[in-house]
C-alpha positions as CSV (number, residue, x, y, z in Angstrom):
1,X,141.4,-34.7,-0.2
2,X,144.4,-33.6,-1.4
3,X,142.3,-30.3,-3.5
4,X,140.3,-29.6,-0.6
5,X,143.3,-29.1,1.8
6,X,144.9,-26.9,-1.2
7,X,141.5,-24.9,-1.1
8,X,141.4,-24.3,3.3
9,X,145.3,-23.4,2.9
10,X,144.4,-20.5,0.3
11,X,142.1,-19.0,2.6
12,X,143.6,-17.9,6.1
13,X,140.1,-18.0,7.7
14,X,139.5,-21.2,6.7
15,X,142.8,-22.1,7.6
16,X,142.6,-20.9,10.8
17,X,139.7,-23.2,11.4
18,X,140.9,-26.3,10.2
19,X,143.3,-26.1,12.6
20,X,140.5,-25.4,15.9
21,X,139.0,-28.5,14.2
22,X,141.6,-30.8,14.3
23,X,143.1,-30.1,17.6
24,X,140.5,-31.8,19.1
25,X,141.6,-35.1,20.6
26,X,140.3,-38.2,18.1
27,X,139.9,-35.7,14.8
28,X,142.2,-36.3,12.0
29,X,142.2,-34.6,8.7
30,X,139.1,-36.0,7.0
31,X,137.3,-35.4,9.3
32,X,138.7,-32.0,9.6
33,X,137.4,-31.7,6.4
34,X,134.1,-32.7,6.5
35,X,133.3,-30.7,9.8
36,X,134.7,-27.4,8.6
37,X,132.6,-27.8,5.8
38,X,129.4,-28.2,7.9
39,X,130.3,-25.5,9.7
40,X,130.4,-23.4,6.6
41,X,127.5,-24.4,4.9
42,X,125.4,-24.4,8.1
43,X,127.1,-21.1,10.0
44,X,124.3,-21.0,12.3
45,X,123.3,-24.0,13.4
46,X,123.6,-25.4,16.8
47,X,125.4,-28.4,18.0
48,X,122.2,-30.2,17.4
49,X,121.1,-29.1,14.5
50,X,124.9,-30.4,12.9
51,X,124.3,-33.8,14.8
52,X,121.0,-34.4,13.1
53,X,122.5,-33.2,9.4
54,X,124.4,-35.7,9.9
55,X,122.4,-38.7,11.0
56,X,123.9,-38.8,14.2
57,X,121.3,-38.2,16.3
58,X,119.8,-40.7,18.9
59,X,116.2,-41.8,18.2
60,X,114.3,-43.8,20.3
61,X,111.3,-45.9,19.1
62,X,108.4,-46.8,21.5
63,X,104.9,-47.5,20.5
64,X,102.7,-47.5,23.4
65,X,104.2,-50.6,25.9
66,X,104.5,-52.8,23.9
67,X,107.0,-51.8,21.3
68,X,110.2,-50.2,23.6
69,X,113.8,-51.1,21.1
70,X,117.2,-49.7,21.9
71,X,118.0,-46.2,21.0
72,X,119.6,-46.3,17.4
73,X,120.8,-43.1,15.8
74,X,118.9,-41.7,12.8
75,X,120.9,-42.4,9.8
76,X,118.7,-39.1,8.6
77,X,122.3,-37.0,7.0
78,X,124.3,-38.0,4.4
79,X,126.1,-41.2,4.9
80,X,129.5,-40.4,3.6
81,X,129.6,-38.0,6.2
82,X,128.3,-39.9,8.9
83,X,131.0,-42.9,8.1
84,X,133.5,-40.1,8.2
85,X,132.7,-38.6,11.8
86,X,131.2,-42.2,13.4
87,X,134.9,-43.5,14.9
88,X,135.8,-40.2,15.6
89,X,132.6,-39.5,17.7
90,X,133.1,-42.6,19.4
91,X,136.5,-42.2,20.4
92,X,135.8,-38.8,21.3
93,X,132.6,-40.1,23.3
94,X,134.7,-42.4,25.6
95,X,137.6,-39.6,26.3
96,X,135.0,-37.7,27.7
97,X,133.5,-40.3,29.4
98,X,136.6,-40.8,31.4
């Protein structure tokens, strides 16, 4: 952590984002992180398209009527980043719930 906080400080832009990031209510620094560097490596993709790099993306499994289970997310991205954002989304989730 401590390398990749050395590498956003060296770059003003990236700096500059870090900061966006983390102002958001329920975002610490590893987090942070790890969504500043989706946001670089995907600079075009939507909201959605991040969610379901990540795995966080609601799927709902039905087979006809007989098969109807909960809504479960993916688990489709990389799971070191999906443990990373998880608690933050869900704090996040319920602020905005409010």
């Amino acid at each position: 952590m401590a390398l990749s906080m050395k590498l956003i400080k060296a770059n003003s832009e990236y700096l500059s984002a870090y900061k966006n990031i983390t102002t958001i209510k329920g975002l610490g620094q590893k987090s942070g992180i790890v969504l500043l560097y989706l946001f670089l490596r995907y600079p075009n993709a939507s909201r959605q398209q991040i969610t379901a790099l990540t795995g966080l993306d609601p799927v709902q499994k039905e087979s006809g009527t007989s098969l109807k289970r909960k809504t479960r997310i993916s688990k489709q991205g990389t799971s070191l980043v999906r443990g990373l954002l998880y608690r933050p989304i869900l704090s996040l989730s319920s602020i905005t719930m409010k």
